[in-house]
TIVEXMI-711345 format. One record per residue (C-alpha): z, x, y. Coordinates in steps of 0.001 Angstrom, whole numbers, plus 524288, in hexadecimal, padded with zeros to 5 digits. Layout:
<rs>
ZXY...
</rs>
This chain:
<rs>
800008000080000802B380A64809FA7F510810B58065D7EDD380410808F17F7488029C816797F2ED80F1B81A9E7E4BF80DD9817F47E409800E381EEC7EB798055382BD57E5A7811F282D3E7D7B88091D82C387DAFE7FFC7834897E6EE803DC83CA57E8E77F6BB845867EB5C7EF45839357F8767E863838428001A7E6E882D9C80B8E7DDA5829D98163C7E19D81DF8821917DB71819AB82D057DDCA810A883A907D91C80F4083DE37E6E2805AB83A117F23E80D1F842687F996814CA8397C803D581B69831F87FAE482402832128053C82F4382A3680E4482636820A1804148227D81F128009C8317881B6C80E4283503812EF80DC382943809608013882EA380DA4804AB83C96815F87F60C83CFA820137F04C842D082DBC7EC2283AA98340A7DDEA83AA083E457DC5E833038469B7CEB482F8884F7A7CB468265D84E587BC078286084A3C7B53281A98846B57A74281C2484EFC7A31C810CA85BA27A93C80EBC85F8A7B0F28018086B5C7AF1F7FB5F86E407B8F27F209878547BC057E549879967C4E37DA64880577C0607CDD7889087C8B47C5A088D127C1167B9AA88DF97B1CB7BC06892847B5617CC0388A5F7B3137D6C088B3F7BB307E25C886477B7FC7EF31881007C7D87F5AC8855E7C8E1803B9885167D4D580C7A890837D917813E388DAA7D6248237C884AC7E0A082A1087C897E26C81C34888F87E91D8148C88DD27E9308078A887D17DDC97FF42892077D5157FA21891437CA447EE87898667BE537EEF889C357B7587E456894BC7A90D7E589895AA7A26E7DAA18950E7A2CF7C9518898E79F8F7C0B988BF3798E57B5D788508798477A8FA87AE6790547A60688025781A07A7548846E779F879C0D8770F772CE79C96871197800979A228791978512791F486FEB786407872B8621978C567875E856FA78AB777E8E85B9579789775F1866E178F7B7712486EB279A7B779CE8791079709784D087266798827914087D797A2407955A87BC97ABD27888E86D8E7AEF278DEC86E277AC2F79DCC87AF07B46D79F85876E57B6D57AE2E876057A7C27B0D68675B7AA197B5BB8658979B197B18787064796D37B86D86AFD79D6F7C40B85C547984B7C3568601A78AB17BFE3868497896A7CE4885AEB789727D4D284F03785E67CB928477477C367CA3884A6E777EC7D6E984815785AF7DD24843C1792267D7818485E7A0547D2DA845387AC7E7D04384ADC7B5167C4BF847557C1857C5558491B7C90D7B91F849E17DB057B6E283E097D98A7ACBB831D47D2BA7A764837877CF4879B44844EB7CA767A2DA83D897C0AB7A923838EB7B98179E8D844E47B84C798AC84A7A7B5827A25C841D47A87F7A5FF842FF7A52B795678522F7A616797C28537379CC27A35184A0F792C479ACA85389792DA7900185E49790DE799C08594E7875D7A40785A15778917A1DE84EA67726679B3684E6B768207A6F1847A5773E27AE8283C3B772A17A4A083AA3765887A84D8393E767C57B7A78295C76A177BBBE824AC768127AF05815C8766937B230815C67705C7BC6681B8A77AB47B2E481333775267A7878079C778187AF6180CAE786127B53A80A8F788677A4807FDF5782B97A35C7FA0B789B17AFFC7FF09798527A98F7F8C57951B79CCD7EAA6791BD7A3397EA5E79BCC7AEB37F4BE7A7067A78E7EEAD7A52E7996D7FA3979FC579339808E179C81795388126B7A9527926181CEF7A25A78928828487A70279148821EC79DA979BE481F967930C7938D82DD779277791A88328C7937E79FAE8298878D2E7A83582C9C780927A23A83980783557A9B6831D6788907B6088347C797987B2B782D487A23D7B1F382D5B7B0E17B080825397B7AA7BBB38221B7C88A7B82A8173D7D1957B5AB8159F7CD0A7A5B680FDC7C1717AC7B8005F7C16B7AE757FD457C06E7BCE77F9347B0D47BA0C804D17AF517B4AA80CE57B48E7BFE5804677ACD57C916806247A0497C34A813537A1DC7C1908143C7A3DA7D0EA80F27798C17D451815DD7902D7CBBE82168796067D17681FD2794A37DF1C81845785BA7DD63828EC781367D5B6821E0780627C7E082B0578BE87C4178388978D067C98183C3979AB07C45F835AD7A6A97C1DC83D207B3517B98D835297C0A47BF26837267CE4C7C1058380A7D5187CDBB828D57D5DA7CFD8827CA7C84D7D45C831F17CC117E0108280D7D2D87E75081B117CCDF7EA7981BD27BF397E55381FCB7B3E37EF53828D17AD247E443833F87A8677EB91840947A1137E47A84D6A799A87E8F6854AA7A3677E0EF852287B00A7DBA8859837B4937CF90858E47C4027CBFF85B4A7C5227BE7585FDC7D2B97BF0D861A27DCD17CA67858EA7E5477C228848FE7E6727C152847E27EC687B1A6852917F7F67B0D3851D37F8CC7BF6985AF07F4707C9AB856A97ECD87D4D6852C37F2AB7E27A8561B7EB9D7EE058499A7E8597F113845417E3397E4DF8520F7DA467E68284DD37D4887F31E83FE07D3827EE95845E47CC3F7E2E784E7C7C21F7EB7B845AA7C1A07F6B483E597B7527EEAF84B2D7AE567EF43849837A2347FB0083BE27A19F8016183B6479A0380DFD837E878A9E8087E83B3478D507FC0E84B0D78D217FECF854AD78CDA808D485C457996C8021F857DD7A3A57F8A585F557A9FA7EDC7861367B53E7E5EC869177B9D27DB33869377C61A7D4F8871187C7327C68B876C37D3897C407880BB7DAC87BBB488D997DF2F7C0B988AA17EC827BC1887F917EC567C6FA887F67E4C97D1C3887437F1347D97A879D97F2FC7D987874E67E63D7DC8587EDF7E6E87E8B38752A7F1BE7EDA8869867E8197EB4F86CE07DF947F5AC86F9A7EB208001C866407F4B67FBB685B247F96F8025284CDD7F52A8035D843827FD607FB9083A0A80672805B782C01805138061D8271A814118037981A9581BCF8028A8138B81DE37F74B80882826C57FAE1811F3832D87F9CD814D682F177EAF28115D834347DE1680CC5840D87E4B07FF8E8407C7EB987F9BE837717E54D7FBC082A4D7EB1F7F770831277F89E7ECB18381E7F1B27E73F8299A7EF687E873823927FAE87E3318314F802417D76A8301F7F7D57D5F7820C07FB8B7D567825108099E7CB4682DFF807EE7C3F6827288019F7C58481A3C80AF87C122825D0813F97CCD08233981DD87CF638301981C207C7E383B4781C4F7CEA78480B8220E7DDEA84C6C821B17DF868481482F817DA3183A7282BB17E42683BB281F8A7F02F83F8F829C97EF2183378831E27ED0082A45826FF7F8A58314D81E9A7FF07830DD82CB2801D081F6182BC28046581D7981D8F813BC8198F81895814008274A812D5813D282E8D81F2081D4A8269B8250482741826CC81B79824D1836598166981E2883D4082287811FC84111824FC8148884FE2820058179284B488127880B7B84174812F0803C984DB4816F2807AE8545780A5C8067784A5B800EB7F80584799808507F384856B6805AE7F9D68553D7F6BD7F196847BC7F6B97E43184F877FAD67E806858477F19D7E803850437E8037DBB9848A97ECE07D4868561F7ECBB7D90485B787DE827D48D84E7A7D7F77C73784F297DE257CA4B8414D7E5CB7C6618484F7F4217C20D854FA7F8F67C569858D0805627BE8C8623D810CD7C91486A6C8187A7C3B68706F8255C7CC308782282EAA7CD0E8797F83E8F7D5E1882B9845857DB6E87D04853AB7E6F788409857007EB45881E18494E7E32A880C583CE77E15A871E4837827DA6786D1782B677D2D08605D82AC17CE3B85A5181BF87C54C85155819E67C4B9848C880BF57B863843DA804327BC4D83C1E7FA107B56C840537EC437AE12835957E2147BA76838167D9027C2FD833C67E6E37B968827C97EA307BBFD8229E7DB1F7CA15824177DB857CAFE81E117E9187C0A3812DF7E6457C6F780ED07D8A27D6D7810067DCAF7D7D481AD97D38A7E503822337D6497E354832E67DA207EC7E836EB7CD877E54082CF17C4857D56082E187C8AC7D2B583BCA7C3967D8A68368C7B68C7D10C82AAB7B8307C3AF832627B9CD7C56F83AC77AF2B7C87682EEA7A6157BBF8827567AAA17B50A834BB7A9627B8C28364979A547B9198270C797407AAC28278379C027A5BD832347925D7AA1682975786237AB4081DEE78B937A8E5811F377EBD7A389806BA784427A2077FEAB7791F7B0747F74277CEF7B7447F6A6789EE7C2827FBF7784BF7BE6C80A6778A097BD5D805F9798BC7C9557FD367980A7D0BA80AA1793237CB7B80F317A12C7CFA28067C7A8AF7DE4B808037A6C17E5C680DFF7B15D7EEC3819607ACFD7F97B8129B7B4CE7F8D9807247AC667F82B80F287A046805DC815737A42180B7280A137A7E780A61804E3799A2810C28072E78BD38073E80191780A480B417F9DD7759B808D78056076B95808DC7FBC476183800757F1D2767FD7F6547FE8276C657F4BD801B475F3C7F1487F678759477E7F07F14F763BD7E219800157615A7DFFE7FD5D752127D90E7F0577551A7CD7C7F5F475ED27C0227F55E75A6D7BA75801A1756117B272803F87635A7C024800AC76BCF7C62A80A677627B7BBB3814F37668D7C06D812D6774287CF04815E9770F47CA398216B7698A7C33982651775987CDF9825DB77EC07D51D82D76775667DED3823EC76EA67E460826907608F7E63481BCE758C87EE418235874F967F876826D275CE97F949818F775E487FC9A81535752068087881F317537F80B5D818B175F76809B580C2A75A8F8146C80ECA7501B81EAE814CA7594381A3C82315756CE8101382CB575F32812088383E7664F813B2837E3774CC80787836DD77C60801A483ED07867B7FE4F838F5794C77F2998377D7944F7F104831727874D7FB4B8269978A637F2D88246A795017E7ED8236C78BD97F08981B94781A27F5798117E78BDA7E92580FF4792C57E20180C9F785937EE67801D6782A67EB327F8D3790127DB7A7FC7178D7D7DE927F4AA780687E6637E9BD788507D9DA7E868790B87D0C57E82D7859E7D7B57DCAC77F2B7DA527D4E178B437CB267D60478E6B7C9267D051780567D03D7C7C777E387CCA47B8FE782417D0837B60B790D97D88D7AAE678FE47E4CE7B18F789FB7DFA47C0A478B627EBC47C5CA7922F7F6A77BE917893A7F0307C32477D3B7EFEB7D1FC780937FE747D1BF7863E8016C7CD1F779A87F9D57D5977719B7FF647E2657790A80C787DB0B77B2C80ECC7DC3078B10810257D31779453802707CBAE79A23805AD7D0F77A7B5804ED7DF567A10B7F7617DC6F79CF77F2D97D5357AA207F9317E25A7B0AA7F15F7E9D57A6867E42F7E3897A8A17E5AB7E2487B83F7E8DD7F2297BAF37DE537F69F7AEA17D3F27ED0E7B81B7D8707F1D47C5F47D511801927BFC57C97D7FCF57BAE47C3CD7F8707C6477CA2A8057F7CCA77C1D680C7A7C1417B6738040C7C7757B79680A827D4A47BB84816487CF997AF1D819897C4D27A4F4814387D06C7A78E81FFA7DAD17A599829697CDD17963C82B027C8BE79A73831117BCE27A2B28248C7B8FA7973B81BB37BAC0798D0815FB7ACAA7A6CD810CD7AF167A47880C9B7BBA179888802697B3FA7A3CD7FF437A9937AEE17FF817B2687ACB87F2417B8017ACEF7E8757AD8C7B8237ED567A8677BF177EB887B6017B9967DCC87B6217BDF17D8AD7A9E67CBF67DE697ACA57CC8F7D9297B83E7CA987CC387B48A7D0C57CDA37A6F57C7DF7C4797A2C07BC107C35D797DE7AEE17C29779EFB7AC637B3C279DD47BA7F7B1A57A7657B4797BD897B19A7AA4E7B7387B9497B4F67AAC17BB6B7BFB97B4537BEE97B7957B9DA7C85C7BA7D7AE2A7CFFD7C5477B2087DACE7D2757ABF47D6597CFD47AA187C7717D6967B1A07BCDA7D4A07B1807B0067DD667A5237AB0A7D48079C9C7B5F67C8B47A2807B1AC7CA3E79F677A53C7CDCC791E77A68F7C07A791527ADB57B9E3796827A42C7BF5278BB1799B97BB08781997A28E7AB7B7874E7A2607AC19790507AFB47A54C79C5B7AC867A3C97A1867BAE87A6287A0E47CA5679912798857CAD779F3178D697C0847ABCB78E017C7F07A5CF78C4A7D6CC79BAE781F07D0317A8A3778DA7CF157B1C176FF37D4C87BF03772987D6357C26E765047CF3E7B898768377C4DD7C0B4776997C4717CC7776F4D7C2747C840765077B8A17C45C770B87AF917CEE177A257B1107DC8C776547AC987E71F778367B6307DCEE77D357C2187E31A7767A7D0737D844770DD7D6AE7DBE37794A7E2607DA07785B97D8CD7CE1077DAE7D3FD7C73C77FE07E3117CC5478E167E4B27C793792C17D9387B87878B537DBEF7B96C790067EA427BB5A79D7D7E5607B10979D4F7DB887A74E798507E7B77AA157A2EF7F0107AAC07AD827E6F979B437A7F37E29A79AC47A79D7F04279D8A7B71F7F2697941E7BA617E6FE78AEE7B4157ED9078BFD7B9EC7FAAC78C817C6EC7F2EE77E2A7C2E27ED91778D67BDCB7FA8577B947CAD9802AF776FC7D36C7F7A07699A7CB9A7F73E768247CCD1805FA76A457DC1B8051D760BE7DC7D7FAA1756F67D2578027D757897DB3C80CFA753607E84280605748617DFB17FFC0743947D42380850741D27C77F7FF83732CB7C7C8804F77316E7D4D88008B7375C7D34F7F34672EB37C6967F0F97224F7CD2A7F477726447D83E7E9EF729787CF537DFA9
</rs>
């Protein structure tokens, strides 16, 4: 973010820009930064009551006058669950398996109002929102029955099917909200949030930041975030979703901790806001090589002087100096000139004093890393992969070019099923085999691994290992039949559906980086020609009959297949309807979806068209129609 802030001001320096945050504490930095002004408030519409809760007590937190010592005072007692609850669906006392009273605590504000329960894992918040279903009375069941009935029918048409955890709960108008979730899943879970259908949602501490989910009452399950204990601003981001302005008169929070932390969570409500620092300084050079490289090659820079101003109004020099941002900036060009990214032409003047001026040309090897977003510490690596991948490349299955396009990143960021590896391994055809035997994978190692045994790997062949595992993800996603493509491969390499949507989305974005990358690079000419179908089909995660329907702006893959059912093959079949005809043929379609969706299908015909029409006229006017009669 700083990078593209730079960029943009030193372009166009008048423009204005307008931030906001309600964790940072170094504002005055961040002023100097965009060259803005500071306004600070502590008014909040809605006021926020909040407690902590150390066994069944309930403490009010209140600061000592002047913004002292933070005090807790003893409100009130929860009880356990009431008699009428006293037994859950396990055949279990509600109080053997809810020993914090978390029921109790929901059922003071929902259905009537809603909550938040934020939970330290994934895994916590499922079982979390299974608990308070065995707990909770069934009357809640009964409250918004069709709304909730259709919230399932609505996940099982547009998500491709109903997770059973949510079968379960949003009878009861609960649901869990985290990252095992597909993106439609998330989405319409959202919305039936904020439209009343659901009056609770357990999530982790992602959906704090960046998600406009407001509750009556916010619940935080645990003052920790997986082994990890809470920072002060993750707290407030966490019960700054408690009372909106016309949602309730009063927010609340309440925090349930352990009296072994009682000390600790004091310091939550008087610590300090986090600090918003630079990261161009970072990991070495190499975050400022990039962004030196990008600016190069955006040619808003092409000397050292024209590197010392721009260096001159980034965050960096304002929090670390300008001499240290000189340093890391000739470590940077360094950098840039070892890897064969820039070369650079130093002349030299004497005035009183002698003084060097450089001037940087960006190389073809630059231009590609630039153009396709490839990181400085990653693109040699990248070339030299493409270079090799090139000379044996097989062809005869896709498998080879979906190996490519997995980001190392991604491949570190994973642990494979060993198990689960092997035995999709053993089941390839004999040509998909020849590909895994190119790339230089033993299927002998991963039978050893498979059974628990193996010798430790090297680097680069766990990159190689790894990268094959999500190639093999991708390969059975793209095979398998659309409608229930991403359940069926989280199942058959046993992770969550919101791993594999991560999975497919990053493995897409580097392939169309790959795109950019192989076209400023003659000598990759082949993959640049391959390249691009394999960045299609990934991006739309979708056999080819569902891509020419997805290319309309707005549908995914659950709407386009739905479309499909009905007899819509393309754009033209969907603008060559009526919305009411749109809605008479697709189950559960608003008709005010019904008119965005044949609106956007128009226009987007529309732009093709326009496309066609200006790339006639600059042909008509190299060859005159006349003319071109005459010679025909």
């Amino acid at each position: 973010l700083e990078s593209c802030l730079a960029k943009i001001v030193s372009a166009s320096p008048k423009i204005q820009f307008v931030g906001m945050s309600a964790t940072l504490s170094n504002t005055a930095d961040l002023a100097s930064f965009l060259r803005a002004d500071v306004y600070c408030s502590d008014f909040r519409p809605v006021k926020l009551r909040e407690y902590v809760k150390f066994g069944k007590c309930v403490y009010s937190v209140t600061h000592e006058q002047g913004g002292g010592e933070v005090c807790f005072h003893l409100e009130r007692t929860v009880q356990d669950a009431t008699p009428a609850l006293q037994r859950c669906e396990r055949g279990s006392s509600c109080s053997a398996i809810d020993s914090d009273q978390l029921t109790a605590l929901v059922c003071e504000v929902i259905p009537e109002s809603s909550c938040l329960v934020f939970c330290p894992s994934k895994k916590n918040c499922q079982n979390v929102a299974l608990l308070l279903v065995d707990c909770l009375p069934s009357a809640l069941a009964q409250v918004k029955q069709e709304a909730r009935a259709r919230l399932l029918q609505v996940l099982g048409s547009e998500a491709a099917g109903v997770c059973p955890i949510l079968s379960k709960t949003v009878p009861y108008g609960i649901a869990y909200h985290h990252s095992g979730l597909t993106a439609d899943e998330r989405r319409i879970i959202e919305e039936a949030y904020l439209d009343g259908s659901l009056c609770l949602l357990t999530c982790t501490s992602t959906l704090a930041a960046g998600i406009n989910l407001p509750a009556k009452r916010v619940v935080l399950r645990s003052p920790y975030v997986g082994d990890k204990f809470l920072s002060h601003s993750q707290y407030k981001q966490m019960v700054g979703r408690a009372g909106r302005s016309g949602l309730c008169r009063e927010g609340e929070s309440i925090l349930i901790a352990g009296q072994q932390d009682r000390a600790k969570v004091a310091g939550l409500f008087s610590g300090s806001h986090d600090k918003c620092v630079s990261s161009l300084l970072m990991h070495g050079s190499t975050f400022l090589a990039s962004l030196v490289l990008a600016l190069v090659g955006l040619k808003l820079v092409s000397s050292s002087a024209e590197l010392r101003v721009f260096m001159g109004s980034t965050l960096a020099s304002v929090q670390c100096g300008e001499g240290k941002v000189a340093d890391s900036c000739r470590q940077a060009l360094d950098l840039l000139v070892s890897g064969g990214y820039i070369t650079v032409a130093t002349t030299a003047r004497v005035t009183g004093e002698r003084e060097e001026r450089s001037t940087y040309q960006i190389t073809p090897l630059g231009m590609a890393a630039y153009k396709g977003c490839v990181p400085v510490e990653h693109a040699q690596g990248v070339y030299r992969a493409l270079r090799k991948a090139q000379d044996c490349l097989r062809l005869s299955t896709e498998l080879h070019l979906l190996h490519l396009v997995v980001p190392h990143e991604l491949a570190h960021a994973i642990q494979p099923n060993w198990f689960v590896f092997f035995q999709n391994v053993i089941n390839l055809s004999p040509e998909e085999l020849k590909v895994a035997e190119t790339i230089g994978l033993s299927i002998g190692y991963l039978s050893k691994k498979a059974t628990g045994l193996g010798s430790k790997m090297t680097e680069e062949a766990k990159v190689t290992y790894h990268c094959f595992y999500i190639a093999l993800i991708l390969r059975l996603l793209l095979s398998k039949p659309a409608s229930r493509a991403i359940w069926s491969v989280a199942d058959e390499f046993m992770c969550s559906r919101g791993f594999i949507q991560n999975v497919v989305h990053t493995s897409s974005s580097f392939a169309s980086c790959l795109v950019h990358f192989t076209k400023e690079l003659p000598e990759l000419w082949a993959l640049h020609l391959l390249l691009p179908s394999v960045a299609k089909k990934l991006a739309y995660t979708a056999s080819g009959d569902l891509l020419p329907l997805m290319e309309i702006p707005g549908v995914k893959q659950g709407r386009a297949r739905q479309l499909l059912a009905a007899g819509f093959s393309s754009a033209s079949d969907v603008a060559s309807t009526t919305p009411e005809d749109l809605c008479l043929q697709i189950e559960h379609l608003y008709l005010k979806n019904a008119k965005r969706l044949v609106q956007a299908a128009k226009a987007m015909l529309a732009d093709k068209a326009e496309e066609l029409y200006e790339e006639a006229d600059q042909l008509m006017n190299v060859v005159p129609y006349s003319k071109l009669m005459v010679q025909l």
